[in-house]
C-alpha positions as CSV (number, residue, x, y, z in Angstrom):
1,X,0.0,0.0,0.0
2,X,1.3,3.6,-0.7
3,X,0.5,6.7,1.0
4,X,-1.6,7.5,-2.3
5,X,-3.5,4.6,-2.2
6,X,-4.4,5.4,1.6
7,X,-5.6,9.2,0.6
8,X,-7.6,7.5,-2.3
9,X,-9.2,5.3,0.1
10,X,-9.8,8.1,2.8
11,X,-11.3,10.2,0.2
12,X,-13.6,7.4,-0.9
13,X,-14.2,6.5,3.0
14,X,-13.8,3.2,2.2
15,X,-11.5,3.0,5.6
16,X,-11.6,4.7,8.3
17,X,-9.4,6.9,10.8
18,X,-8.2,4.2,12.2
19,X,-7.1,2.2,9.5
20,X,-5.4,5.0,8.0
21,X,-3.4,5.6,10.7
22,X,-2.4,2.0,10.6
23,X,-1.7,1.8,7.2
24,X,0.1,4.7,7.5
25,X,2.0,3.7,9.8
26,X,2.7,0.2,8.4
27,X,4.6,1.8,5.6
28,X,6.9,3.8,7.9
29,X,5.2,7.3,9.1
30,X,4.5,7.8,12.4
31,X,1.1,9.8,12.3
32,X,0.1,12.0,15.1
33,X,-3.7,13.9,15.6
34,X,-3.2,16.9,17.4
35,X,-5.8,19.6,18.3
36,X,-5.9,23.0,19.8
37,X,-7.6,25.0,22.0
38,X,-10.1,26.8,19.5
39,X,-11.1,22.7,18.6
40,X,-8.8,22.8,15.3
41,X,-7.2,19.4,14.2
42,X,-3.9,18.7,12.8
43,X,-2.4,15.6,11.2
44,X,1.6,15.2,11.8
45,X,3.6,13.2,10.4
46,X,7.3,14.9,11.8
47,X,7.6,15.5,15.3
48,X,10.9,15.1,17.8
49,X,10.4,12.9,21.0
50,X,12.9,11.8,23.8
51,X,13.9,8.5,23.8
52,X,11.5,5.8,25.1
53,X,12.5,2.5,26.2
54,X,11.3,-0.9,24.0
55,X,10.7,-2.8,26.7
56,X,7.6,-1.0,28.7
57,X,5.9,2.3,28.0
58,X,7.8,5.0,29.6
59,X,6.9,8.9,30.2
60,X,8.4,11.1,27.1
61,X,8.4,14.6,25.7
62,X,7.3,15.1,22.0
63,X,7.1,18.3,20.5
64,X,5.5,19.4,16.9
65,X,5.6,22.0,14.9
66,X,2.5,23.1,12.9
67,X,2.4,25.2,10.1
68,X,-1.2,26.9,10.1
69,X,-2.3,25.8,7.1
70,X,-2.6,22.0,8.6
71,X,-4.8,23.1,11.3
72,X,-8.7,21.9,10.1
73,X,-11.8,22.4,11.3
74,X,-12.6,17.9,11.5
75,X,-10.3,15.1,12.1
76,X,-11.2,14.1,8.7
77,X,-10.0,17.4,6.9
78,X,-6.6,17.4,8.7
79,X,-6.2,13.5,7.4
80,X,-7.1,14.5,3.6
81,X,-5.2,18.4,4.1
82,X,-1.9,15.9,5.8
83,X,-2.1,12.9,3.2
84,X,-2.3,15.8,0.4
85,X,0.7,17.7,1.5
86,X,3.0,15.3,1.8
87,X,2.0,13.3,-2.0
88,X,2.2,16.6,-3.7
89,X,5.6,17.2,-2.0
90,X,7.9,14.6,-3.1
């Protein structure tokens, strides 16, 4: 699967949130949903995060940054605005 396959499924809902995010991540991005106080939604896929252990879950700092244009008004429109940005962009 491709990250173009995955937006053309989104856009055609035959999957949901969920799966994107797995199929996403099954192909070697690290998606992250982030949201804001005014109740805007961002999809990441580039973030920085302290080292966590393997071996159990362990407490650790991430930090994003997030242009403004990725901040939507649904969960949904972040996915499509993030899945867009980064196939136009390579």
């Amino acid at each position: 699967m491709t990250k173009e396959q995955i937006l053309t499924d989104v856009l055609a809902k035959t999957i949901t949130f969920e799966q994107a995010f797995e199929n996403l991540e099954s192909i070697g991005f690290c998606p992250n949903l982030l949201n804001d106080d005014s109740g805007r939604w961002a999809v990441m896929f580039d973030g920085f995060q302290s080292m966590a252990g393997f071996e159990k879950s362990e407490d650790v700092t991430t930090t994003f940054f997030v242009e403004a244009k990725y901040w939507q008004p649904s969960i949904y429109d972040a996915l499509v605005y993030a899945l867009n940005e980064t196939c136009t962009n390579d």
